[in-house]
PQR file with spaces between the fields and no chain letter, atoms N, CA, C, O and H, PARSE charges and radii, in Angstrom:
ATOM       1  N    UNK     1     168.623   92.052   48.637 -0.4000 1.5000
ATOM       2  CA   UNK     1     168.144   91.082   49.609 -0.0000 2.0000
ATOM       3  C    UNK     1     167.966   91.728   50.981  0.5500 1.7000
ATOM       4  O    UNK     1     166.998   91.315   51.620 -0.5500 1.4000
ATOM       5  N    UNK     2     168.810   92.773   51.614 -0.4000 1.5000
ATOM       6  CA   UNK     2     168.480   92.759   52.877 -0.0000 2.0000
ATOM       7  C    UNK     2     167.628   93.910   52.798  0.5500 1.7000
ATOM       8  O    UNK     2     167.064   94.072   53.880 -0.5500 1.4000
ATOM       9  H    UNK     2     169.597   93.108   51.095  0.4000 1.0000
ATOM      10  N    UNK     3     167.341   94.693   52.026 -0.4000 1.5000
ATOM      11  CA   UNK     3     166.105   95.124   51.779 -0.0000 2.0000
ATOM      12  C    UNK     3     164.831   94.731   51.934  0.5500 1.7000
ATOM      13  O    UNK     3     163.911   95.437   52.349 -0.5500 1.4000
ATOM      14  H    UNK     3     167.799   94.562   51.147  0.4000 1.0000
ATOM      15  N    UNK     4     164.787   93.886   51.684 -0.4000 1.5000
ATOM      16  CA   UNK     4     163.737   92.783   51.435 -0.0000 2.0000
ATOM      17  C    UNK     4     163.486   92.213   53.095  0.5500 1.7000
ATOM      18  O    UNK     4     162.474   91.934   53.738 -0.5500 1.4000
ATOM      19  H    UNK     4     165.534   93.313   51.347  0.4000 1.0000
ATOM      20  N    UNK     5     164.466   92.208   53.300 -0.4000 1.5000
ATOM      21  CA   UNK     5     164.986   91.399   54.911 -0.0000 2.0000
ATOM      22  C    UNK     5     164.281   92.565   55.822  0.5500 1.7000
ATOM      23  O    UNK     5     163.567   92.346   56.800 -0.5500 1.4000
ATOM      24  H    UNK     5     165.288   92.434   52.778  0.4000 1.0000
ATOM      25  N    UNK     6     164.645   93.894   55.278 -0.4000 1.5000
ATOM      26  CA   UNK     6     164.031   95.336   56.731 -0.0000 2.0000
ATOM      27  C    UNK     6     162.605   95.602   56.659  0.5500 1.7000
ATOM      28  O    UNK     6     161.951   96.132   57.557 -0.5500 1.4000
ATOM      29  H    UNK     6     165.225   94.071   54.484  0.4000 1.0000
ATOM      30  N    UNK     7     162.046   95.101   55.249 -0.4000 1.5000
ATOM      31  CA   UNK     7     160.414   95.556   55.037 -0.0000 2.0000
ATOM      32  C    UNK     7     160.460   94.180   55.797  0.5500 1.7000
ATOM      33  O    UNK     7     160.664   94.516   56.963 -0.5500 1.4000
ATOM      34  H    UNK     7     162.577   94.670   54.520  0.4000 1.0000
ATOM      35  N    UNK     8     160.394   93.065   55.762 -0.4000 1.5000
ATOM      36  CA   UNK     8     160.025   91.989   56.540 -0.0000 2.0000
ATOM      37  C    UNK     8     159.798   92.288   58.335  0.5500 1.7000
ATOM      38  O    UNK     8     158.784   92.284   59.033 -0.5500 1.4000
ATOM      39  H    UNK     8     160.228   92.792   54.815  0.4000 1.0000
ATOM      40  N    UNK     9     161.377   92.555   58.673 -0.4000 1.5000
ATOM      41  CA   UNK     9     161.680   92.455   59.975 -0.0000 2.0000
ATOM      42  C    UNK     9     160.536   93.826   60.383  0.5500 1.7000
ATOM      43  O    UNK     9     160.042   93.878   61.509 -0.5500 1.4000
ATOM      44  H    UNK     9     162.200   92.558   58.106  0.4000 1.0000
ATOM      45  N    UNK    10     160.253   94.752   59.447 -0.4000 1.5000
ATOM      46  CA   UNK    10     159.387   96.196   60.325 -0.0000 2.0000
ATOM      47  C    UNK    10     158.009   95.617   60.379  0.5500 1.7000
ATOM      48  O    UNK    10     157.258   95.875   61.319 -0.5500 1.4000
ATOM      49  H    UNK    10     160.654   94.710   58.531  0.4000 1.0000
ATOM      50  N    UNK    11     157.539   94.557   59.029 -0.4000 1.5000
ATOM      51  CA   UNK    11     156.146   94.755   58.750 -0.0000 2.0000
ATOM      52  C    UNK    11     155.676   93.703   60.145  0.5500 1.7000
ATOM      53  O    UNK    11     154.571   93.859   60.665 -0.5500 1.4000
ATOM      54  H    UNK    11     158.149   94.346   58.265  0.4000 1.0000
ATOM      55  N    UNK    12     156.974   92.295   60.818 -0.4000 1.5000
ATOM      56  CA   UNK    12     156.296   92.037   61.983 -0.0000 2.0000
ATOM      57  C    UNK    12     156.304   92.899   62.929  0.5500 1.7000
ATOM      58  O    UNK    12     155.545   92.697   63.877 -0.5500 1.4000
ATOM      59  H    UNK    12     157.871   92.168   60.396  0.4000 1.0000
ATOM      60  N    UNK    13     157.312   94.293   62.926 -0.4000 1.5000
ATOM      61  CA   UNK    13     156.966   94.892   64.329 -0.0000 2.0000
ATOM      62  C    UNK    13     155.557   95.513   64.538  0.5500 1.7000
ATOM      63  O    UNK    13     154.899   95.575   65.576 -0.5500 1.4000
ATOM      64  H    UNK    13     157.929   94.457   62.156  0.4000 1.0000
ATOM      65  N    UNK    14     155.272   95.938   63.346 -0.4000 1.5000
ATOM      66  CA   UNK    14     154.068   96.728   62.942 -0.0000 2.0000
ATOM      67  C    UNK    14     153.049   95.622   63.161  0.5500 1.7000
ATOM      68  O    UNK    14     151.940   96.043   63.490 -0.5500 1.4000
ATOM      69  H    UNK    14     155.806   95.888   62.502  0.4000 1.0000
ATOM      70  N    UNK    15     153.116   94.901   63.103 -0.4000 1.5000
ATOM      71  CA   UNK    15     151.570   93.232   63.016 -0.0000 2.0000
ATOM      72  C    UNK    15     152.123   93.369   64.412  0.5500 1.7000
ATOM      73  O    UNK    15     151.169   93.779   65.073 -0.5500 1.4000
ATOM      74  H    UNK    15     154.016   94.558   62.835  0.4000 1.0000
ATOM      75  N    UNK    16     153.669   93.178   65.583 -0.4000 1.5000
ATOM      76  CA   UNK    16     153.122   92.645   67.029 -0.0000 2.0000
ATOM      77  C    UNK    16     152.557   94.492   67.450  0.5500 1.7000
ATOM      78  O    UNK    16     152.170   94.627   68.610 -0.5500 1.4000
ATOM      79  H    UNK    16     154.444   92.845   65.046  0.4000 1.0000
ATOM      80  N    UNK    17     152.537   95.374   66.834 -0.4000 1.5000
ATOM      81  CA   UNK    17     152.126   96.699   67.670 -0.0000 2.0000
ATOM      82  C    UNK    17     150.633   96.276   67.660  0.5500 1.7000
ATOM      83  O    UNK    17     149.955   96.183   68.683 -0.5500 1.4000
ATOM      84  H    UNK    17     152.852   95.264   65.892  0.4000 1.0000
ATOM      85  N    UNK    18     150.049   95.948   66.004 -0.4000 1.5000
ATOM      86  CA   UNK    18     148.643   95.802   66.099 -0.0000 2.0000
ATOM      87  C    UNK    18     147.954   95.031   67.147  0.5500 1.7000
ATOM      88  O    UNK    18     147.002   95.354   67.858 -0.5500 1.4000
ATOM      89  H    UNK    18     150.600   96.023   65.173  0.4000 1.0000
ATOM      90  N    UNK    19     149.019   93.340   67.058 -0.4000 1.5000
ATOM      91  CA   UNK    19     148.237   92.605   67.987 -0.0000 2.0000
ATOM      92  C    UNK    19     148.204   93.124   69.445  0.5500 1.7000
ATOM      93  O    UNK    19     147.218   93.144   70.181 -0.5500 1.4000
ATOM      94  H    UNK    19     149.792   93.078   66.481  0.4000 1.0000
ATOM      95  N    UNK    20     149.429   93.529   69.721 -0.4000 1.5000
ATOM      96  CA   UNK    20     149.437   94.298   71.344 -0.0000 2.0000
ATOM      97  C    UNK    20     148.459   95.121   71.309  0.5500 1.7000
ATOM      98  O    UNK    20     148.341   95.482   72.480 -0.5500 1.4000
ATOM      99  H    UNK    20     150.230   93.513   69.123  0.4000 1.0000
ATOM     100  N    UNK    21     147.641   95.671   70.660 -0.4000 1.5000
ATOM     101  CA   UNK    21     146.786   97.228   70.960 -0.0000 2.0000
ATOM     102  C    UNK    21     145.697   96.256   70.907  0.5500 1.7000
ATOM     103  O    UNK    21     145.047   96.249   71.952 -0.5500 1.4000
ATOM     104  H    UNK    21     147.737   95.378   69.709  0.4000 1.0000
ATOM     105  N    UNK    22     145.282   95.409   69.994 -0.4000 1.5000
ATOM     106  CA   UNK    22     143.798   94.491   70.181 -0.0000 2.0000
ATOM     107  C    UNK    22     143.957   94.011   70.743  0.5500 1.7000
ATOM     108  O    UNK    22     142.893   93.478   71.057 -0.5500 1.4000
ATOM     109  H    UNK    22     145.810   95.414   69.145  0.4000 1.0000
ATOM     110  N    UNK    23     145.318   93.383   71.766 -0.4000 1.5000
ATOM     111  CA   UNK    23     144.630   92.368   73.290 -0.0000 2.0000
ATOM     112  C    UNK    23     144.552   93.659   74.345  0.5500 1.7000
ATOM     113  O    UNK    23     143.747   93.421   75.245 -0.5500 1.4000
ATOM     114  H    UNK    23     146.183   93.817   71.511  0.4000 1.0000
ATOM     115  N    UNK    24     145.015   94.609   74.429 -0.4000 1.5000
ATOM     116  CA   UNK    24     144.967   95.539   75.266 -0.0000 2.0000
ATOM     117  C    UNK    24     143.546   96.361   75.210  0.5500 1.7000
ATOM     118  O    UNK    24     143.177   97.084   76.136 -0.5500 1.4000
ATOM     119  H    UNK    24     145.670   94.802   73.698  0.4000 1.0000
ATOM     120  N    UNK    25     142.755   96.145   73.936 -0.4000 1.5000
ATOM     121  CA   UNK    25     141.704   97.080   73.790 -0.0000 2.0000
ATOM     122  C    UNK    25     140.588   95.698   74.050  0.5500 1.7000
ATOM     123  O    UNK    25     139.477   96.157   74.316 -0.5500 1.4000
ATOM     124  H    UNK    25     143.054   95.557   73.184  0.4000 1.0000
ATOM     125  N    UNK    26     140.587   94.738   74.046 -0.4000 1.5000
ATOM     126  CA   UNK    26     139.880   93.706   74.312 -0.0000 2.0000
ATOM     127  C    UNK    26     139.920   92.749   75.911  0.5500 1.7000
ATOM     128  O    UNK    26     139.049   92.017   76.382 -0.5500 1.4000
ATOM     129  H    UNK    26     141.489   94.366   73.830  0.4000 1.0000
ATOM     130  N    UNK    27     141.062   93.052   76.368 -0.4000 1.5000
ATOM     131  CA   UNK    27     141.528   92.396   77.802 -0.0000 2.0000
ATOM     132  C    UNK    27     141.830   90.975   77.403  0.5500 1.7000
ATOM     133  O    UNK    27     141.454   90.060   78.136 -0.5500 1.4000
ATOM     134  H    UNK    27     141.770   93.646   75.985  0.4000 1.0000
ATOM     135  N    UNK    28     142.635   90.679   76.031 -0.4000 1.5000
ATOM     136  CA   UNK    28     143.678   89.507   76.158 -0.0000 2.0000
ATOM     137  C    UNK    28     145.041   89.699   76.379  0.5500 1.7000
ATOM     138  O    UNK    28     145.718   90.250   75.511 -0.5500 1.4000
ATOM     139  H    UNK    28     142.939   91.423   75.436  0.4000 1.0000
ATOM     140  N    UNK    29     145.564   89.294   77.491 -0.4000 1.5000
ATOM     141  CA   UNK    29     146.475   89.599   77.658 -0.0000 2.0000
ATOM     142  C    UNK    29     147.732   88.310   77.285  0.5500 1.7000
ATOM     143  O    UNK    29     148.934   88.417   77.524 -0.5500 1.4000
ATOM     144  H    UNK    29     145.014   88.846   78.196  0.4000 1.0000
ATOM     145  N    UNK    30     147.046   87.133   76.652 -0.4000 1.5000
ATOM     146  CA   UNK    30     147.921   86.589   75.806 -0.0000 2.0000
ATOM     147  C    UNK    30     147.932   86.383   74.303  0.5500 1.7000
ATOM     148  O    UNK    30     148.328   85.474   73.574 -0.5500 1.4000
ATOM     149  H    UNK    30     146.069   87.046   76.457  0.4000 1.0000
ATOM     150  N    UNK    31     147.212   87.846   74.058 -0.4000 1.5000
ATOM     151  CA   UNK    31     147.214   88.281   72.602 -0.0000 2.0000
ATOM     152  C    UNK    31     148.257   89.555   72.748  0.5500 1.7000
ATOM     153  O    UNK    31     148.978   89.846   71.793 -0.5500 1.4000
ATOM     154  H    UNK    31     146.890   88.585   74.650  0.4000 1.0000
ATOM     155  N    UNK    32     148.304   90.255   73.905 -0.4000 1.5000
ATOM     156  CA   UNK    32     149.063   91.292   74.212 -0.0000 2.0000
ATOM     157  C    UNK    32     150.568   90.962   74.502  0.5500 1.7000
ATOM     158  O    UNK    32     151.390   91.866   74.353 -0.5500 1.4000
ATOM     159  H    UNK    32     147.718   90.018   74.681  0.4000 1.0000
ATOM     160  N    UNK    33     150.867   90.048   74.799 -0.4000 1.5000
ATOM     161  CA   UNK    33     151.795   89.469   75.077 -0.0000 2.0000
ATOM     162  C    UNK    33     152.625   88.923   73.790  0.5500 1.7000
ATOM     163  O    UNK    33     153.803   89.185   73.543 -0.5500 1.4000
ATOM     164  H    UNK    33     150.199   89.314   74.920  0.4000 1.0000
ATOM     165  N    UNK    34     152.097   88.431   73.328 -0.4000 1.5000
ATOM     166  CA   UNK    34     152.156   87.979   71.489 -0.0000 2.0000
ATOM     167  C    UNK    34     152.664   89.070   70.636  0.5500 1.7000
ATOM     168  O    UNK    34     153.626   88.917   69.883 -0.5500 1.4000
ATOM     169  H    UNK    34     151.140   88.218   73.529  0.4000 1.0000
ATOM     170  N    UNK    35     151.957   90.260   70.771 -0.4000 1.5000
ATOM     171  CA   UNK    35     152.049   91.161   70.450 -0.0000 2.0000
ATOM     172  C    UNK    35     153.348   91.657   70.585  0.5500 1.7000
ATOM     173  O    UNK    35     154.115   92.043   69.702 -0.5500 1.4000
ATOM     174  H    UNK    35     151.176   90.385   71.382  0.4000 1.0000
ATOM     175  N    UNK    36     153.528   91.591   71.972 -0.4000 1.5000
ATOM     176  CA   UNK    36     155.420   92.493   72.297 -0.0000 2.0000
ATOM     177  C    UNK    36     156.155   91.340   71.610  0.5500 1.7000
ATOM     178  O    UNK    36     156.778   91.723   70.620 -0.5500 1.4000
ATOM     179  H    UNK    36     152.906   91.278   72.689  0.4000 1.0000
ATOM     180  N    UNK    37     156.265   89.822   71.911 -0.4000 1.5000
ATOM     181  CA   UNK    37     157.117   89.472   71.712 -0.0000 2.0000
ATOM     182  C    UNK    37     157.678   89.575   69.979  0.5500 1.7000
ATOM     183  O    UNK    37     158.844   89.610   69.584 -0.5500 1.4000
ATOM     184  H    UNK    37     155.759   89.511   72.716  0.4000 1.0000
ATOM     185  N    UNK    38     156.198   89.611   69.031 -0.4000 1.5000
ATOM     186  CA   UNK    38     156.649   89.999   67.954 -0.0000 2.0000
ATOM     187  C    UNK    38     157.296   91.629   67.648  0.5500 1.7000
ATOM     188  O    UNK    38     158.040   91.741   66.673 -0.5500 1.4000
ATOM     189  H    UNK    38     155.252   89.582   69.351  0.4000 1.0000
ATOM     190  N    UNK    39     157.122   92.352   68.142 -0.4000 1.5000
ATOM     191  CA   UNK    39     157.701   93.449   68.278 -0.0000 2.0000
ATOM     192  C    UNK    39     159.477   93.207   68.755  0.5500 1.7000
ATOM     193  O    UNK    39     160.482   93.683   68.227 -0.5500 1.4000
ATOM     194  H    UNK    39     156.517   92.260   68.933  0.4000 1.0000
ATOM     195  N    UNK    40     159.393   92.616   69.520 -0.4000 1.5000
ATOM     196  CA   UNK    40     160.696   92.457   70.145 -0.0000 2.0000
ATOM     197  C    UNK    40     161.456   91.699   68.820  0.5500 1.7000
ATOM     198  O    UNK    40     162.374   92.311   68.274 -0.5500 1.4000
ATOM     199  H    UNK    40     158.577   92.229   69.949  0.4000 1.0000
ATOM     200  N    UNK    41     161.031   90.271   68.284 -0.4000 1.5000
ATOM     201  CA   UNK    41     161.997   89.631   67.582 -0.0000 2.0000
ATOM     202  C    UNK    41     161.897   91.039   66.413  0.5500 1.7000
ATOM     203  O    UNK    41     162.922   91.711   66.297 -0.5500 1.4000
ATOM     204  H    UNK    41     160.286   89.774   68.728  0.4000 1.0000
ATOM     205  N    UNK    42     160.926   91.349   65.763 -0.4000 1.5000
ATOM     206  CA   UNK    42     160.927   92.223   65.048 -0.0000 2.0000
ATOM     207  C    UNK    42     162.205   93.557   64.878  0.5500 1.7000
ATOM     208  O    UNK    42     162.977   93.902   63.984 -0.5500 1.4000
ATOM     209  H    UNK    42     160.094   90.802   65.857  0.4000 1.0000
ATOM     210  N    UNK    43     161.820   94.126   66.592 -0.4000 1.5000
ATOM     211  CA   UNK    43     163.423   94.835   66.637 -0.0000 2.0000
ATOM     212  C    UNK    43     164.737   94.233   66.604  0.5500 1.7000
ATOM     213  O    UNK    43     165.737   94.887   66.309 -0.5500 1.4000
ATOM     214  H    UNK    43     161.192   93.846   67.318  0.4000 1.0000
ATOM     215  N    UNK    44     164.769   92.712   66.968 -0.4000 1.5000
ATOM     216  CA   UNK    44     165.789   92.189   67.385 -0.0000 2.0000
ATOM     217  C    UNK    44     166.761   92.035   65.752  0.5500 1.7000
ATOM     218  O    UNK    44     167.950   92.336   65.646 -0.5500 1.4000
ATOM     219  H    UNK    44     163.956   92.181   67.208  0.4000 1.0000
ATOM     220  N    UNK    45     165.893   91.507   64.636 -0.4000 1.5000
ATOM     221  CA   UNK    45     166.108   91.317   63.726 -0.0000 2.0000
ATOM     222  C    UNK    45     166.648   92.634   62.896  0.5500 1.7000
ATOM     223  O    UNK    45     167.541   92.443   62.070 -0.5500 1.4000
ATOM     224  H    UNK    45     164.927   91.263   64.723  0.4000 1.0000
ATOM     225  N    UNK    46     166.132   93.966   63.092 -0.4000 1.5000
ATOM     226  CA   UNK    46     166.132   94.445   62.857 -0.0000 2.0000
ATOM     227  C    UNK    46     167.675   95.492   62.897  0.5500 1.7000
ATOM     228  O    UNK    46     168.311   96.199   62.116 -0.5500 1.4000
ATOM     229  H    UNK    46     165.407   94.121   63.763  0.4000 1.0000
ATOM     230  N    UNK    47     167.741   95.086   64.199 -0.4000 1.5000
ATOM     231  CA   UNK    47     169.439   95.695   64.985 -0.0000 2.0000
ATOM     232  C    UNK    47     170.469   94.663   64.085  0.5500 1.7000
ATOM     233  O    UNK    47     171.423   95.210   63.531 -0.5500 1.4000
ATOM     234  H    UNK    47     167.224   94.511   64.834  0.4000 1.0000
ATOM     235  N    UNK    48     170.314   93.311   63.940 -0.4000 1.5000
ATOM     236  CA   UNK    48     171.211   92.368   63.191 -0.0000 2.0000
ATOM     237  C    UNK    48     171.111   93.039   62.087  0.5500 1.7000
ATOM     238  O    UNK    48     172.179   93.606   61.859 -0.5500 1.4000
ATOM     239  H    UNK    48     169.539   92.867   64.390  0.4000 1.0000
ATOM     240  N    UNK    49     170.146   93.285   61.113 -0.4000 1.5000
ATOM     241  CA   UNK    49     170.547   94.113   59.640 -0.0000 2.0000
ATOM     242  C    UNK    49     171.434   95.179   59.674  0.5500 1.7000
ATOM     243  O    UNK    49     172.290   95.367   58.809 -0.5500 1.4000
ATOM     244  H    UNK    49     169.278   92.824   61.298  0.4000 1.0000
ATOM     245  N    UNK    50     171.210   96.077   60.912 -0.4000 1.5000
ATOM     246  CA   UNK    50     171.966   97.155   61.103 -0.0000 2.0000
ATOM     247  C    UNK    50     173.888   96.620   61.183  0.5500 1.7000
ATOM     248  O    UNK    50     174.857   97.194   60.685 -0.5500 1.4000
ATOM     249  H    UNK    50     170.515   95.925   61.614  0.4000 1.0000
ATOM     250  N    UNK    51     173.842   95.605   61.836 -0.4000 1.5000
ATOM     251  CA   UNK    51     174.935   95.221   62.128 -0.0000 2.0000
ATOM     252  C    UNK    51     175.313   94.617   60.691  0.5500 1.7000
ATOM     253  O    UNK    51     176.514   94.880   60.626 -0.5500 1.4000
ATOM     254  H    UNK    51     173.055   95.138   62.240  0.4000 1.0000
ATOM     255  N    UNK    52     175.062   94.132   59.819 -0.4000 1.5000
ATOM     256  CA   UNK    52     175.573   93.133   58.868 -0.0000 2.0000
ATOM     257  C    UNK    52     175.895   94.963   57.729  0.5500 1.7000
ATOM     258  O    UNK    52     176.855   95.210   57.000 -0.5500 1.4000
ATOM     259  H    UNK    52     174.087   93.919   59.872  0.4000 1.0000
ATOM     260  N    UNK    53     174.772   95.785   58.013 -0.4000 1.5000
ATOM     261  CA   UNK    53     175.424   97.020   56.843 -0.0000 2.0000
ATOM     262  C    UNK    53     176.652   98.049   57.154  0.5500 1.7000
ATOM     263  O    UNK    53     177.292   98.830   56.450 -0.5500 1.4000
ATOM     264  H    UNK    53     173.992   95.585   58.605  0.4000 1.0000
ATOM     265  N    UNK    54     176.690   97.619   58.796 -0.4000 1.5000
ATOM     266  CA   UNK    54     178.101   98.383   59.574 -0.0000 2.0000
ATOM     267  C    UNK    54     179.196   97.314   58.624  0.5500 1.7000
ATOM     268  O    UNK    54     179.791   98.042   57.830 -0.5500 1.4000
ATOM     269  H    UNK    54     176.170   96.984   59.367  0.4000 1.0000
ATOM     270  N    UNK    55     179.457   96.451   58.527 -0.4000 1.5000
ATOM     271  CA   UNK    55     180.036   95.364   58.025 -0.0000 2.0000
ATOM     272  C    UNK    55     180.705   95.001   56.356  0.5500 1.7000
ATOM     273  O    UNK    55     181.612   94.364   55.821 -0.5500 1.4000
ATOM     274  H    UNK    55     178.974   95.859   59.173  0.4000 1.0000
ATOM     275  N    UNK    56     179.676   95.800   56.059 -0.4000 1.5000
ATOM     276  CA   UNK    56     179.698   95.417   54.433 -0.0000 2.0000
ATOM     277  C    UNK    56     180.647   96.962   53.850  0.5500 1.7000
ATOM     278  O    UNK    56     180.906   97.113   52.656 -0.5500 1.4000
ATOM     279  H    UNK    56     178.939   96.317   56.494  0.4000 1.0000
């Protein structure tokens, strides 16, 4: 399962990098914005897996 959980949590960081680079290559900057914040929950989620395998 939390396997499953890290391809998830990377494949949105990877979708907010894309969207950040197409509002930045287009001049939306609330597509760019979109972009980090999925990046961000993306990492955010990502540090919690780390923490739950320190754990186990």
């Amino acid at each position: 399962m939390s396997g499953i959980d890290k391809m998830k949590n990377k494949a949105e960081e990877l979708a907010g990098q894309g969207k950040q680079a197409a509002g930045k290559a287009t001049n939306d900057r609330d597509l760019q914005a979109e972009g980090q914040a999925d990046q961000a929950s993306g990492n955010l989620k990502q540090a919690g897996e780390k923490v739950k395998d320190v754990f186990k």
